[in-house]
N, CA, C and O atoms as a GROMACS GRO file, in nm:
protein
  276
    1UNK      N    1   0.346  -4.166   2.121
    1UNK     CA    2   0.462  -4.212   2.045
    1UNK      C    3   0.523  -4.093   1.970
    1UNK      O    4   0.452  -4.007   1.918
    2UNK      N    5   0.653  -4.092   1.965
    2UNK     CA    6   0.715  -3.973   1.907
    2UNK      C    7   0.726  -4.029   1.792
    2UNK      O    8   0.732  -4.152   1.782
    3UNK      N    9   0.732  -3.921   1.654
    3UNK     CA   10   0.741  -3.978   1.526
    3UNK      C   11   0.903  -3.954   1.517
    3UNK      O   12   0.959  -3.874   1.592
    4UNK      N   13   0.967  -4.027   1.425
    4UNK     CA   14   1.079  -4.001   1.350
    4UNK      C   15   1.178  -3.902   1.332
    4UNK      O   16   1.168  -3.852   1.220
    5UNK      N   17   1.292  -3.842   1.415
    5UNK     CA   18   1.356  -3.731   1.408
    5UNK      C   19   1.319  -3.667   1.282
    5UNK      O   20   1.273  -3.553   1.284
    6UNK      N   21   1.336  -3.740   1.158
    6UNK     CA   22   1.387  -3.709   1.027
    6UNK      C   23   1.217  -3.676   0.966
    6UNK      O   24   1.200  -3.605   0.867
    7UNK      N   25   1.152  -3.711   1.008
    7UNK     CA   26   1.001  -3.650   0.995
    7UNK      C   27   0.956  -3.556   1.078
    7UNK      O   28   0.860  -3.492   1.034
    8UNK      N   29   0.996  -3.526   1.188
    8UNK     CA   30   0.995  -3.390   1.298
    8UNK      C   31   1.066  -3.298   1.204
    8UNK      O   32   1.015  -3.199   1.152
    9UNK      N   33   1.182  -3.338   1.188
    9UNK     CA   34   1.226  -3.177   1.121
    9UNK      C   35   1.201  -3.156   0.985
    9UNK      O   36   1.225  -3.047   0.933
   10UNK      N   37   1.151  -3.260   0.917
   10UNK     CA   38   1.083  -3.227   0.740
   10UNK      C   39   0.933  -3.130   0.802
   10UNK      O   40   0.917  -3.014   0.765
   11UNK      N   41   0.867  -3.177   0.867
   11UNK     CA   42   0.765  -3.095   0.956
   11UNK      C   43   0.781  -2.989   0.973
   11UNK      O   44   0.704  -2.905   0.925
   12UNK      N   45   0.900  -2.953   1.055
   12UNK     CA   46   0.947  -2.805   1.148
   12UNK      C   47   1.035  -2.693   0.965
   12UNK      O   48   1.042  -2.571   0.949
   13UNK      N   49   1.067  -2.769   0.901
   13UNK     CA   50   1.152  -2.705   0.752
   13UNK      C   51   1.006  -2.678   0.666
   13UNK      O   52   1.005  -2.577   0.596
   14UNK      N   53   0.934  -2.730   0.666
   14UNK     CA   54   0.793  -2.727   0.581
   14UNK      C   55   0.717  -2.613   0.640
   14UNK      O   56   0.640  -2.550   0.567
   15UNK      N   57   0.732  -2.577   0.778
   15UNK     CA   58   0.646  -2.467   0.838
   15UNK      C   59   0.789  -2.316   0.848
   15UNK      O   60   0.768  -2.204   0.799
   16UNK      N   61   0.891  -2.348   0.905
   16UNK     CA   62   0.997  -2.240   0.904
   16UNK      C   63   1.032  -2.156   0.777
   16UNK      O   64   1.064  -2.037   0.779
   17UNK      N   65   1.017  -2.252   0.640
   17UNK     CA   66   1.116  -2.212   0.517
   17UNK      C   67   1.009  -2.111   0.478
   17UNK      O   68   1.039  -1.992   0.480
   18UNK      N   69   0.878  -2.151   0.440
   18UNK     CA   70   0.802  -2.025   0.398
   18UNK      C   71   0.750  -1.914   0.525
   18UNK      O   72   0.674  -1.822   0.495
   19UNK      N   73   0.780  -1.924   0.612
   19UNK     CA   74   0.701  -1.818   0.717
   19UNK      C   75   0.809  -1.732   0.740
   19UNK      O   76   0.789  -1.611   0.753
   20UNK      N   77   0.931  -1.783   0.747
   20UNK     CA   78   1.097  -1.749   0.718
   20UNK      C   79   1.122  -1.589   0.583
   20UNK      O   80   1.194  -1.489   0.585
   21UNK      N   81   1.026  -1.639   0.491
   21UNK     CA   82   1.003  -1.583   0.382
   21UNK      C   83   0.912  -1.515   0.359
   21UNK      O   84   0.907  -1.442   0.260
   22UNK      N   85   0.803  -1.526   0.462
   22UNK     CA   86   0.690  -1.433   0.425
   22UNK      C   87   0.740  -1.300   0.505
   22UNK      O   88   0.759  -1.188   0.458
   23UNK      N   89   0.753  -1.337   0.615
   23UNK     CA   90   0.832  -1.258   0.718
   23UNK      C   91   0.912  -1.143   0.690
   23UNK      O   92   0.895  -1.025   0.721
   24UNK      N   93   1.030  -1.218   0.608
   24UNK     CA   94   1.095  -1.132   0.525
   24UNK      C   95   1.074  -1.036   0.399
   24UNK      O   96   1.150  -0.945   0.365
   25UNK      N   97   0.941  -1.082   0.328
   25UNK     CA   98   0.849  -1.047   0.210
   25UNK      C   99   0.796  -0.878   0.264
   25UNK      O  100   0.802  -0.771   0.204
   26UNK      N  101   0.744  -0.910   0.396
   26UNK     CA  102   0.643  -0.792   0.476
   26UNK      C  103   0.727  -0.709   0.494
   26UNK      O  104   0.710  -0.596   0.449
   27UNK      N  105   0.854  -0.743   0.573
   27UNK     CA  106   0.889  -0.666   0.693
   27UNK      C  107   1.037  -0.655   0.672
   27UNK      O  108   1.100  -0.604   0.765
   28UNK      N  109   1.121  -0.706   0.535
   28UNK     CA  110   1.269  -0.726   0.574
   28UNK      C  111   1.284  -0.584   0.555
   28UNK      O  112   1.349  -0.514   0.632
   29UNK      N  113   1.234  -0.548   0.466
   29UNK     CA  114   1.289  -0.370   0.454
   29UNK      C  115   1.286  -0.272   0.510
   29UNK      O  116   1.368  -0.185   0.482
   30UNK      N  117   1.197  -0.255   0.604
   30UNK     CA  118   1.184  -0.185   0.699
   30UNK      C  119   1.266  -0.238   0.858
   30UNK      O  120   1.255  -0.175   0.964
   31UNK      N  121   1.360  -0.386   0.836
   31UNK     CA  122   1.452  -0.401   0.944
   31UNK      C  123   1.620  -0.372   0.936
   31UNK      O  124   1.718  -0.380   1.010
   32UNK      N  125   1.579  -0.322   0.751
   32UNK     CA  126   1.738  -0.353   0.715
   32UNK      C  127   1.864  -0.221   0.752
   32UNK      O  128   1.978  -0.211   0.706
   33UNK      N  129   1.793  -0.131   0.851
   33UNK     CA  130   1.862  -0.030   0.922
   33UNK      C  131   1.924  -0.053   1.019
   33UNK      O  132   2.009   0.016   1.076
   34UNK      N  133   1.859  -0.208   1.056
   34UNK     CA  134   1.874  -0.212   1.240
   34UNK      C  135   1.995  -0.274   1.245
   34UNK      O  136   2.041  -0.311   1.137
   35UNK      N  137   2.080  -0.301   1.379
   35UNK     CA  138   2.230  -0.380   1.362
   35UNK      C  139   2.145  -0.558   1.352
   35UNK      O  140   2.034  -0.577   1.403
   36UNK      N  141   2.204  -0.642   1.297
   36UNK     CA  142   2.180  -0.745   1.276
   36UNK      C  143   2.097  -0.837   1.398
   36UNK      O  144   1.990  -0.897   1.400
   37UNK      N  145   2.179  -0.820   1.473
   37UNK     CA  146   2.136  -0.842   1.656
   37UNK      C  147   1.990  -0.854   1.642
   37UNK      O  148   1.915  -0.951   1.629
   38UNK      N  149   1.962  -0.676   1.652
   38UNK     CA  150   1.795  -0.632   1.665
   38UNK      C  151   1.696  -0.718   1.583
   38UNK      O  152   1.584  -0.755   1.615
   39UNK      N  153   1.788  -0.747   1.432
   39UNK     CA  154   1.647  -0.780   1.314
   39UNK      C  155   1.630  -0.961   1.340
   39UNK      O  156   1.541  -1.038   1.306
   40UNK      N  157   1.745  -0.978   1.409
   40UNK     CA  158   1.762  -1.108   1.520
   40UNK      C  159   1.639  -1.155   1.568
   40UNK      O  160   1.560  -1.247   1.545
   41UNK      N  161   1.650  -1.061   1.642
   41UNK     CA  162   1.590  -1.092   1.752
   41UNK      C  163   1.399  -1.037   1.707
   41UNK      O  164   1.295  -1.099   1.732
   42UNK      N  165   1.411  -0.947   1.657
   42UNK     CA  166   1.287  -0.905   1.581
   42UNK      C  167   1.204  -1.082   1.515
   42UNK      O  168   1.112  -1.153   1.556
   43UNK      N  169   1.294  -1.089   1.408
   43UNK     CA  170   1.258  -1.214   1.362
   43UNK      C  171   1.200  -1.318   1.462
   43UNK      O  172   1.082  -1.355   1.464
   44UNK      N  173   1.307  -1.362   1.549
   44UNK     CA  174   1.282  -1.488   1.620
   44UNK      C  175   1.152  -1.467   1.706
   44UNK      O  176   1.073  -1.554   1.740
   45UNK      N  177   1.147  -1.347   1.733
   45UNK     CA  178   0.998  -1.318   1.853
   45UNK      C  179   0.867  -1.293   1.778
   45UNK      O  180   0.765  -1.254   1.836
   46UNK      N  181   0.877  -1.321   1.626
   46UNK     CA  182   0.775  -1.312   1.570
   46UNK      C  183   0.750  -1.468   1.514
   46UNK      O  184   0.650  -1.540   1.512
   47UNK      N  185   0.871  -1.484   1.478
   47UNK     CA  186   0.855  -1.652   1.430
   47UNK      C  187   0.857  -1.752   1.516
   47UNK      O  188   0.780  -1.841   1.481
   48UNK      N  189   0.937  -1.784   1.652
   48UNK     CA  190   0.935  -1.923   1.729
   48UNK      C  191   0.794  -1.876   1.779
   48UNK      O  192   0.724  -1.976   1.765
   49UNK      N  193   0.711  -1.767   1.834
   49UNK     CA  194   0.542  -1.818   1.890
   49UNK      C  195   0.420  -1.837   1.761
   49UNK      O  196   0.301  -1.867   1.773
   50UNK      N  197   0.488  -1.810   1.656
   50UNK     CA  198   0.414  -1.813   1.546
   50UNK      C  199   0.435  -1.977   1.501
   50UNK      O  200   0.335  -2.039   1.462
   51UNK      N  201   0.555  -2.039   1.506
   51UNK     CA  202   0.562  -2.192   1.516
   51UNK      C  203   0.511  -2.261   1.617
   51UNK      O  204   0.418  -2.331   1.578
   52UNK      N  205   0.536  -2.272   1.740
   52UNK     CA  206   0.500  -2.310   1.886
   52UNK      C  207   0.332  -2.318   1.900
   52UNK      O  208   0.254  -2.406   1.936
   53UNK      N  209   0.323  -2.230   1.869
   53UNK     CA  210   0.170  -2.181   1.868
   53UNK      C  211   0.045  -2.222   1.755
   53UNK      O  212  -0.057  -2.287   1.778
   54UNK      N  213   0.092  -2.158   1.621
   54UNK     CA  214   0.014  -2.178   1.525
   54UNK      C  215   0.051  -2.356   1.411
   54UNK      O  216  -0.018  -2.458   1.406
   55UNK      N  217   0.170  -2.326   1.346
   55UNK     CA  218   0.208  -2.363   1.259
   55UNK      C  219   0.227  -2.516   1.316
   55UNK      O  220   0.135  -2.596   1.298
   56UNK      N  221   0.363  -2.563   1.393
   56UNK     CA  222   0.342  -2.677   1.401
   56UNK      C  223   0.188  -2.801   1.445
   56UNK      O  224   0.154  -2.908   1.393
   57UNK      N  225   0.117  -2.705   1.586
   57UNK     CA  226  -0.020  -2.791   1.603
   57UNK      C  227  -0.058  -2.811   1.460
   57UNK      O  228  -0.063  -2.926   1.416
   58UNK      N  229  -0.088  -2.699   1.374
   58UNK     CA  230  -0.150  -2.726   1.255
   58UNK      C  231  -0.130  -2.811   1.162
   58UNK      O  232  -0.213  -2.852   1.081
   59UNK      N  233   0.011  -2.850   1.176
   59UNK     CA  234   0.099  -2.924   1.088
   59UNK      C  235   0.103  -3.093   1.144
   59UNK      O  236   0.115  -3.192   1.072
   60UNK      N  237   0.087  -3.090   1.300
   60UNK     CA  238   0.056  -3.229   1.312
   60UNK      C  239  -0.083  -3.268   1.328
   60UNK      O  240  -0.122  -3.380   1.361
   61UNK      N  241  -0.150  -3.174   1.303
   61UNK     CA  242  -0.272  -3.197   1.287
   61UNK      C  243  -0.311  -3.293   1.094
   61UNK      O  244  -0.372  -3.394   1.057
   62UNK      N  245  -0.247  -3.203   1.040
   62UNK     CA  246  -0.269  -3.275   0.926
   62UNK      C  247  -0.149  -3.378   0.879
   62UNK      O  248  -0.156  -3.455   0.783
   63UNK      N  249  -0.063  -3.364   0.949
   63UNK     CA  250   0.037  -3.500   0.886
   63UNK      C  251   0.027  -3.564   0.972
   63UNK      O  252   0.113  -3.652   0.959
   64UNK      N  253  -0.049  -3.586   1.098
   64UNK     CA  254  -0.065  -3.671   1.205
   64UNK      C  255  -0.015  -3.845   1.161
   64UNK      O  256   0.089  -3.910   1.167
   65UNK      N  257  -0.140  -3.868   1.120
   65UNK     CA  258  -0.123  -3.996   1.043
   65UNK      C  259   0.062  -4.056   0.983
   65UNK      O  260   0.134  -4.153   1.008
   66UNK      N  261   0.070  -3.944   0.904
   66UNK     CA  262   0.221  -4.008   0.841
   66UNK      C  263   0.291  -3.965   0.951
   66UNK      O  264   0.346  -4.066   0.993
   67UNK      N  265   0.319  -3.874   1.018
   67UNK     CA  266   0.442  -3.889   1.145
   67UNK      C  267   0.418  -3.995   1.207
   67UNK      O  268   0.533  -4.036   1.217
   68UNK      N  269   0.353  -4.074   1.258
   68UNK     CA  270   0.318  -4.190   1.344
   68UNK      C  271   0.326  -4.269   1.250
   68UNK      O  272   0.268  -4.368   1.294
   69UNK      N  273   0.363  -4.296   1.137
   69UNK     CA  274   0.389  -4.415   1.074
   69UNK      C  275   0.507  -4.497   1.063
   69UNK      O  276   0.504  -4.602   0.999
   0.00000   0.00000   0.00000
């Protein structure tokens, strides 16, 4: 059973907003030379397998229960 659009993406905003930020914490300064494009694309290839992979399983692992509600 699929849970709730509106609980999929409180899910997917709960794992993006801080990893979004840590990301940027480590590493924004050392991208802020590049044309926008690059720090683009930098970003996204560190963050969508870091979601896909780590963050969301983890995340329906523990909100399992309430998404299916």
């Amino acid at each position: 059973m699929q849970p709730p659009k509106w609980k999929f993406a409180l899910m997917v905003w709960i794992a993006i907003y801080p990893s979004i930020t840590l990301v940027q914490l480590l590493i924004g300064n050392q991208l802020l030379s590049l044309p926008l494009p690059i720090r683009t694309l930098i970003m996204t290839g560190i963050l969508v397998p870091l979601m896909v992979y780590v963050l969301l399983p983890f995340l329906r692992k523990i909100l399992g229960n309430w998404l299916n509600k």
